[in-house]
C-alpha positions as a Markdown table, in Angstrom:
| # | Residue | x | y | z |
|---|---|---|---|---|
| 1 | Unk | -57.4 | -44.8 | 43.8 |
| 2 | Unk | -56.1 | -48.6 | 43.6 |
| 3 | Unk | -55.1 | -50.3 | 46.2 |
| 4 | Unk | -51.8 | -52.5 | 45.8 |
| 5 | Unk | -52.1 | -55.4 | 48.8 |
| 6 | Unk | -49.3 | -58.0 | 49.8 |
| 7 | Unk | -50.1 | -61.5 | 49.1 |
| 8 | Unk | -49.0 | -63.2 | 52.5 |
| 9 | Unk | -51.0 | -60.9 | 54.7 |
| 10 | Unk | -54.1 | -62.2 | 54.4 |
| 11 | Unk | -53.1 | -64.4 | 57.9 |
| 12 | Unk | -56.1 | -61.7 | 59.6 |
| 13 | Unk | -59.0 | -62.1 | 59.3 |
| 14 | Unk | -59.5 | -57.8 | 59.0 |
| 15 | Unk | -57.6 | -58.2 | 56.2 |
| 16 | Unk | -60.0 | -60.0 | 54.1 |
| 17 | Unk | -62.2 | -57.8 | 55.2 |
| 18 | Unk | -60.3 | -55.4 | 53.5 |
| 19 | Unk | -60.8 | -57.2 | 50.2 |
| 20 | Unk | -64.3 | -57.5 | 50.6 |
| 21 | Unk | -64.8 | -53.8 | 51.0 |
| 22 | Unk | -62.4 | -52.5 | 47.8 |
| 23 | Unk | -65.1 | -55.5 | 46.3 |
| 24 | Unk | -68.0 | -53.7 | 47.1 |
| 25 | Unk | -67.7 | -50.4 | 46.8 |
| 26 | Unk | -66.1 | -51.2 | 43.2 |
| 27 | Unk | -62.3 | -50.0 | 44.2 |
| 28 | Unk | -59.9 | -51.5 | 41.8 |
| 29 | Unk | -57.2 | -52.8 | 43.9 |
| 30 | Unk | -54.3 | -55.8 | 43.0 |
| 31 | Unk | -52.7 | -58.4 | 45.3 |
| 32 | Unk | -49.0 | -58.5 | 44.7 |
| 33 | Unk | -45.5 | -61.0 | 46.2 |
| 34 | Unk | -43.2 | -58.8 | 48.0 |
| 35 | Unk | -39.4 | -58.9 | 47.8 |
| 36 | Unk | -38.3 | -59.3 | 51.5 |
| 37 | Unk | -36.3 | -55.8 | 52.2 |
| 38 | Unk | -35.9 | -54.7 | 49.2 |
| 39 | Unk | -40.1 | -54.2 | 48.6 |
| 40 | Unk | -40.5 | -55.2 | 44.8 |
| 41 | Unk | -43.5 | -56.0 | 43.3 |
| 42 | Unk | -44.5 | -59.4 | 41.9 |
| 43 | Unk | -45.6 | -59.5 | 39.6 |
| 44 | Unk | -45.0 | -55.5 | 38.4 |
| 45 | Unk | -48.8 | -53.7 | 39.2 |
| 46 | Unk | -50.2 | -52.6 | 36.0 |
| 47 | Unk | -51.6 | -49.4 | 36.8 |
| 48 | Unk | -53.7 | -46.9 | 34.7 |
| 49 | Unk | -52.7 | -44.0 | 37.2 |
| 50 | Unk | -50.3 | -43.2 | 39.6 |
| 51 | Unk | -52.6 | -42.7 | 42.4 |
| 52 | Unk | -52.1 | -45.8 | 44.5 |
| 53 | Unk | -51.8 | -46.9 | 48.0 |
| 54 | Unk | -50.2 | -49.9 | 49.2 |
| 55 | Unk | -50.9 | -52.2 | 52.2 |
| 56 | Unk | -48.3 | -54.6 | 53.5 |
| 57 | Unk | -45.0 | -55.2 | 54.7 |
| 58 | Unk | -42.9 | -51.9 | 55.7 |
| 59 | Unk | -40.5 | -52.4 | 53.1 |
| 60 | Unk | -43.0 | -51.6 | 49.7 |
| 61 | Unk | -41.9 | -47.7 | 50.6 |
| 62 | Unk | -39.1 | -48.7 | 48.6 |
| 63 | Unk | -41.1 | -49.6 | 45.8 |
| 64 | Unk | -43.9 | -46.6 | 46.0 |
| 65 | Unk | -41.2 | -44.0 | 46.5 |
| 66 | Unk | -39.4 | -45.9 | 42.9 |
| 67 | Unk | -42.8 | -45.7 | 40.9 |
| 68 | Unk | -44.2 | -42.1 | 42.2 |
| 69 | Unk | -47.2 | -43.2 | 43.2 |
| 70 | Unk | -49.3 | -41.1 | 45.3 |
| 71 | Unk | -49.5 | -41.6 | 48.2 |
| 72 | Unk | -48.0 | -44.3 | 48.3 |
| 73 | Unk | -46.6 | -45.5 | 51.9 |
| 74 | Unk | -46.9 | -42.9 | 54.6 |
| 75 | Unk | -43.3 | -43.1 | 55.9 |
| 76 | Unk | -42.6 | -42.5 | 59.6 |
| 77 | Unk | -38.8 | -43.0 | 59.4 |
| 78 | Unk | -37.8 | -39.6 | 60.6 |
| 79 | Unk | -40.2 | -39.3 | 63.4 |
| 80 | Unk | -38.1 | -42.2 | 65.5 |
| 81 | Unk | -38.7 | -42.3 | 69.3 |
| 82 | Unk | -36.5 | -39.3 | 70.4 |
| 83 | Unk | -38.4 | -37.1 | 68.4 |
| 84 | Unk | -41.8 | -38.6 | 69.3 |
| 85 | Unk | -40.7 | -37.8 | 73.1 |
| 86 | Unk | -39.2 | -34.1 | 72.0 |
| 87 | Unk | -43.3 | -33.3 | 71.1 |
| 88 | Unk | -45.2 | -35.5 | 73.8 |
| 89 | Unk | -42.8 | -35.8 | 76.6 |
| 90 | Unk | -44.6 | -37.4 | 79.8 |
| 91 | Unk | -47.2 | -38.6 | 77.4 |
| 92 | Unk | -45.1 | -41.2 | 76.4 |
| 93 | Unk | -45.4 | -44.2 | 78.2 |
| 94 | Unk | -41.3 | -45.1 | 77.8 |
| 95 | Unk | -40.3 | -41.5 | 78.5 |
| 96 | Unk | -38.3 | -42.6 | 80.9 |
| 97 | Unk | -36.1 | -45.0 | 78.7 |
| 98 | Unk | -32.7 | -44.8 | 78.0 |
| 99 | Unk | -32.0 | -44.3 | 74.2 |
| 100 | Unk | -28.6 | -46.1 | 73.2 |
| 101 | Unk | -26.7 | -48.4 | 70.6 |
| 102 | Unk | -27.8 | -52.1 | 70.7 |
| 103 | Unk | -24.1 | -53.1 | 71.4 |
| 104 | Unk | -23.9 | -50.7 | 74.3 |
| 105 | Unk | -27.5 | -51.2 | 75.7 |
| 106 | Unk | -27.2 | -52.7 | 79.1 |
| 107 | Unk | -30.7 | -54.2 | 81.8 |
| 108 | Unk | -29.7 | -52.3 | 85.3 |
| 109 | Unk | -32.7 | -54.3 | 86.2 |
| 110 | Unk | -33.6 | -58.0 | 86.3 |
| 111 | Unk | -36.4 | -57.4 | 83.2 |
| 112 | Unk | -36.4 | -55.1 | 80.8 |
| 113 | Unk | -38.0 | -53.5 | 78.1 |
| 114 | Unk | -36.7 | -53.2 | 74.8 |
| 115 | Unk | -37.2 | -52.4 | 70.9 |
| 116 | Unk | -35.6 | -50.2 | 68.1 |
| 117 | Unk | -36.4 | -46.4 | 68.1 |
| 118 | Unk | -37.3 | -46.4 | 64.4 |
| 119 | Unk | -40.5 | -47.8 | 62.5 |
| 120 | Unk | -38.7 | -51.0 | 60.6 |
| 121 | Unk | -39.3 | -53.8 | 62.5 |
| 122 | Unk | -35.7 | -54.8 | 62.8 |
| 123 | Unk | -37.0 | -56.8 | 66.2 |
| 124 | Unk | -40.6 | -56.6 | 67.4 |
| 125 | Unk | -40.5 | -54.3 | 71.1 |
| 126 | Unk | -40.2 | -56.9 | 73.6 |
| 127 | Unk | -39.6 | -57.8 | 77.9 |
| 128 | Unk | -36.3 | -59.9 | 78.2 |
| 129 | Unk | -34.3 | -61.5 | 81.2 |
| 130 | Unk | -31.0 | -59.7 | 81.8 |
| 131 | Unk | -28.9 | -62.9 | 80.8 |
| 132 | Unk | -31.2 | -63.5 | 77.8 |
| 133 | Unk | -30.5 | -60.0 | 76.4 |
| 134 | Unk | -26.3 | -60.3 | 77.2 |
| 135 | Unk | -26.8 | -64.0 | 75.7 |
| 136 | Unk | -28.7 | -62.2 | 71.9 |
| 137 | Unk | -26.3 | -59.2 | 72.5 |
| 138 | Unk | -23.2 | -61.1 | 72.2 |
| 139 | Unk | -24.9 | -63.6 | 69.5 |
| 140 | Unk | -25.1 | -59.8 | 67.5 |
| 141 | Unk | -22.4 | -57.9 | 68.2 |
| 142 | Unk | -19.4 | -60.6 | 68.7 |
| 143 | Unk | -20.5 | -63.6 | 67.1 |
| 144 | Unk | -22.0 | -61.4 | 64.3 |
| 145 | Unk | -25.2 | -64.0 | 64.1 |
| 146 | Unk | -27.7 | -61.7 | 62.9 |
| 147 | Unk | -29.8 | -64.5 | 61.4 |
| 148 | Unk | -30.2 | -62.7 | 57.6 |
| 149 | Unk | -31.6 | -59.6 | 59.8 |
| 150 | Unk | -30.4 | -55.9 | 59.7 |
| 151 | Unk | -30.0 | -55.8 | 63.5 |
| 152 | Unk | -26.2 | -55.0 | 64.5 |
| 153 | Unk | -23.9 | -53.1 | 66.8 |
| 154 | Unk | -25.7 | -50.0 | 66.0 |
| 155 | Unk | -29.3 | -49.8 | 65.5 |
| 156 | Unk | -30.5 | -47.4 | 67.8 |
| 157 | Unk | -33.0 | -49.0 | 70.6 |
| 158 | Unk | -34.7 | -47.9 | 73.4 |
| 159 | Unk | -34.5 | -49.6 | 76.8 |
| 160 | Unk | -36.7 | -48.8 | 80.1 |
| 161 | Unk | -38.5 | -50.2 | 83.0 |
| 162 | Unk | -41.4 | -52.8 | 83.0 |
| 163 | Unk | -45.2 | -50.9 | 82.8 |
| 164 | Unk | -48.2 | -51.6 | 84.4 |
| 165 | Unk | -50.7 | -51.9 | 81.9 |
| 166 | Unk | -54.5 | -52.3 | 82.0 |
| 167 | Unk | -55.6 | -51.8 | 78.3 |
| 168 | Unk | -54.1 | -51.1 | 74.7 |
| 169 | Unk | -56.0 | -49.3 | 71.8 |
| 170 | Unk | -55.2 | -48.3 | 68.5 |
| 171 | Unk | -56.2 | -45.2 | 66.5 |
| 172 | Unk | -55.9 | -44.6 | 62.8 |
| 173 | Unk | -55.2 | -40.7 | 61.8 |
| 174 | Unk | -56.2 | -39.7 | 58.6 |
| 175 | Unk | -55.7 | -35.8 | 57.8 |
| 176 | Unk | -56.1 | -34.4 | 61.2 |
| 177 | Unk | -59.1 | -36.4 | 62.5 |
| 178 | Unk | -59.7 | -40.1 | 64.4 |
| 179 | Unk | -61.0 | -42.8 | 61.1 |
| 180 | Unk | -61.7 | -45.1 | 63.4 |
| 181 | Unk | -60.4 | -47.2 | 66.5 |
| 182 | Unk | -60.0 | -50.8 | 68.4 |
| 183 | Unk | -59.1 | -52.1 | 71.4 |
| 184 | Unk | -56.2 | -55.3 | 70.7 |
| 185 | Unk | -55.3 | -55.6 | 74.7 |
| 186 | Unk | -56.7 | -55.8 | 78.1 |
| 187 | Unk | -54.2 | -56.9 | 80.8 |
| 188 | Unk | -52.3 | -59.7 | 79.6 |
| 189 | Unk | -55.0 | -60.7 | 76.8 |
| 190 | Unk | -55.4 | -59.9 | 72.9 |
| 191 | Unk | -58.4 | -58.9 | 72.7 |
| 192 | Unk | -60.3 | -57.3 | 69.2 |
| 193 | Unk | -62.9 | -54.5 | 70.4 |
| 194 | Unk | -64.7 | -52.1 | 68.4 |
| 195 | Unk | -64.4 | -48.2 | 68.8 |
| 196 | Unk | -62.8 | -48.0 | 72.7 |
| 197 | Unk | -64.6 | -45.6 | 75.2 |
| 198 | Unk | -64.8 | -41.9 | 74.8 |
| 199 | Unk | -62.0 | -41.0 | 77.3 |
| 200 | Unk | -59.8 | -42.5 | 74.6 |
| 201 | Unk | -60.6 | -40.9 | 71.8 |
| 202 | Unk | -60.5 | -37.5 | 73.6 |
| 203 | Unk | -57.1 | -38.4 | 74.8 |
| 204 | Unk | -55.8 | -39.0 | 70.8 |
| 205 | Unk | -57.7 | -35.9 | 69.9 |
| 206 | Unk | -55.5 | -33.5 | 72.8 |
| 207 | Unk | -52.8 | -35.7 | 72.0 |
| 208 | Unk | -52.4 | -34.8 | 68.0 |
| 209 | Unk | -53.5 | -31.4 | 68.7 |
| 210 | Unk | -50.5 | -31.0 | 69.8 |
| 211 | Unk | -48.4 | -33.1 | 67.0 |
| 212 | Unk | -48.5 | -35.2 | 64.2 |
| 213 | Unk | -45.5 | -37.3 | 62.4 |
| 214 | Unk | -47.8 | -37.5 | 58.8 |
| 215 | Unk | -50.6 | -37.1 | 57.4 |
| 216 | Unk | -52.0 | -40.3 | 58.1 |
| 217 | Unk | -50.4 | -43.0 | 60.5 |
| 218 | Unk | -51.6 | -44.8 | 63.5 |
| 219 | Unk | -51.1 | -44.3 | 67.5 |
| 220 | Unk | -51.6 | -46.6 | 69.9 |
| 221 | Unk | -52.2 | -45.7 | 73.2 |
| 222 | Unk | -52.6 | -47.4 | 76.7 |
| 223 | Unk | -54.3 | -47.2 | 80.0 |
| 224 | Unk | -51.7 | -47.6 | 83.3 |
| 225 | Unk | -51.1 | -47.0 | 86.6 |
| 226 | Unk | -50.2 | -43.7 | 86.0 |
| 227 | Unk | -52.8 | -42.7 | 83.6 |
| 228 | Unk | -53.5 | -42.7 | 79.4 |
| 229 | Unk | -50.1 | -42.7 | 77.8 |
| 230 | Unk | -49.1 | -42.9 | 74.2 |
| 231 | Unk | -47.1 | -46.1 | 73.6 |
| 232 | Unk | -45.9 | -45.8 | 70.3 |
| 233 | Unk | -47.2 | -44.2 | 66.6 |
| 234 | Unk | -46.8 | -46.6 | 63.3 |
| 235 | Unk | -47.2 | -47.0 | 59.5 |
| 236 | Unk | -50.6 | -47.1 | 58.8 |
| 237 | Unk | -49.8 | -49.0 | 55.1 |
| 238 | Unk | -47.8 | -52.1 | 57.1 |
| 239 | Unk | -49.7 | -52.2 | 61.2 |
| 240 | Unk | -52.2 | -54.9 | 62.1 |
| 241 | Unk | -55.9 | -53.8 | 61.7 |
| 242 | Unk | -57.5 | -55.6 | 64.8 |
| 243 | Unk | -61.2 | -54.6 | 64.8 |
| 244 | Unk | -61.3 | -51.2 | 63.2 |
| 245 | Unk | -64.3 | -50.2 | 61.2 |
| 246 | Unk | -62.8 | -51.1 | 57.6 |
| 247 | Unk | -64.9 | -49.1 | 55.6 |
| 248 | Unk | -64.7 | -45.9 | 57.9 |
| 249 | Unk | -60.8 | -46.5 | 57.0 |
| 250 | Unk | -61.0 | -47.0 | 53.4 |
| 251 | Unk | -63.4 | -44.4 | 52.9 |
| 252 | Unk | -61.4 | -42.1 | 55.1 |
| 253 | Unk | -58.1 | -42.7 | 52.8 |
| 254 | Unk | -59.9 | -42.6 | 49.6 |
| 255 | Unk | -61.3 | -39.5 | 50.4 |
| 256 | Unk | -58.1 | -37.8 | 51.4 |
| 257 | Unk | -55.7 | -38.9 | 48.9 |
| 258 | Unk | -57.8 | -39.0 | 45.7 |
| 259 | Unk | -56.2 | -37.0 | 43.1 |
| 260 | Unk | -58.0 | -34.1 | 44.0 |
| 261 | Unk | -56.4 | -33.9 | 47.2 |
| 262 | Unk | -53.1 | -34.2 | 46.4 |
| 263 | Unk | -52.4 | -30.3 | 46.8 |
| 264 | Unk | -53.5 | -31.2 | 50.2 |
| 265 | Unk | -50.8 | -33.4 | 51.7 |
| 266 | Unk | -47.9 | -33.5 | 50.2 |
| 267 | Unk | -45.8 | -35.2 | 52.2 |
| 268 | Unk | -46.3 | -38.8 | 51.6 |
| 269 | Unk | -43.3 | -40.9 | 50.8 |
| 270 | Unk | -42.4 | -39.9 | 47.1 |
| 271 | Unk | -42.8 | -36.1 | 47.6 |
């Protein structure tokens, strides 16, 4: 399979460790520019097959779904929040949030929590001041200063209480099983740990027993005051790799979505 990489992501330090393990286990892989939004290539990959993956920015699924390659981005964009909480329910950690339009979102409390429903990074999930929010809400929806961004009156966000939370852990799915794992959080600090306990795995294991958005994506989940919760399920092609095992991952997708296994999954962005 070749591996199509995004220039300007090479800012972690897992990502070079990325390159060094296509390197030397002799995967052909190219680094590319990526068109902001629109996700083109530069400049074009020159590929021998159509069995590619990419890794970078959430916007080369435009590109992958254009060329056919296989598999290409693993797309979350249907699975948004509300159907995330129609499968795990009280799993979620934000299952009590109110789902809304930006320009009718509003803090009944002093802090809040906020970020889109969907997968596109349109604003990164965030804890905001009541004024602050009114302040950015009225910068978006009456002043129409969206800075160049696709944030407006009506991107769907989610908005809910403040969490008490101890740990956060990531878990990368690959066909059904756990590839591997790392802890990015503990209280307040970002923190990159190799393969979290055992209660945590067992938790993903229960957790995508029960549900899973694609064949491969990742799920992040947390430890709180009111037990393991799922805090939210991303792109594996465009999330942050933290301390995973690289070659567990790379191994894991190269397996699964060689051309053989195409039969397999078929639902990877350009099917």
């Amino acid at each position: 399979m070749h591996w199509i990489l995004q220039n300007n992501i090479f800012n972690e330090d897992a990502y070079n460790v990325l390159e060094e393990t296509l390197q030397r286990f002799n995967i052909p892989y190219s680094v590319h520019k990526v068109v902001p939004f629109v996700g083109d290539l530069l400049p074009e990959p020159e590929l021998t097959t159509n069995n590619a993956i990419c890794m970078g920015s959430y916007s080369m699924r435009h590109w992958a779904k254009k060329a056919g390659v296989y598999p290409g981005v693993f797309d979350l964009e249907p699975f948004h929040f509300d159907v995330q909480l129609e499968h795990w329910g009280d799993h979620m950690l934000n299952a009590d949030a109110v789902v809304t339009r930006y320009e009718d979102a509003h803090f009944p409390e002093e802090k809040m929590f906020i970020r889109p429903i969907e997968d596109s990074k349109v604003f990164a999930g965030k804890v905001m001041d009541r004024e602050d929010f009114r302040g950015w809400q009225k910068q978006v929806c009456v002043l129409k200063l969206d800075f160049g961004g696709s944030l407006n009156n009506d991107t769907m966000v989610q908005v809910c209480p403040i969490k008490k939370i101890y740990s956060e852990h990531r878990f990368w799915i690959v066909n059904g099983k756990i590839a591997t794992a790392s802890t990015y959080k503990q209280g307040h600090r970002v923190v990159y740990i190799p393969n979290p306990d055992e209660v945590y795995h067992e938790y993903v294991r229960e957790r995508i027993a029960e549900w899973q958005p694609h064949v491969a994506f990742v799920i992040d989940v947390a430890d709180t005051d009111t037990g393991l919760k799922i805090v939210e399920i991303n792109t594996l092609n465009s999330c942050g790799f933290y301390a995973c095992d690289m070659q567990k991952l790379v191994m894991a997708l190269e397996d699964g979505f060689d051309e053989n296994g195409k039969e397999e999954s078929s639902t990877s962005t350009n099917n």
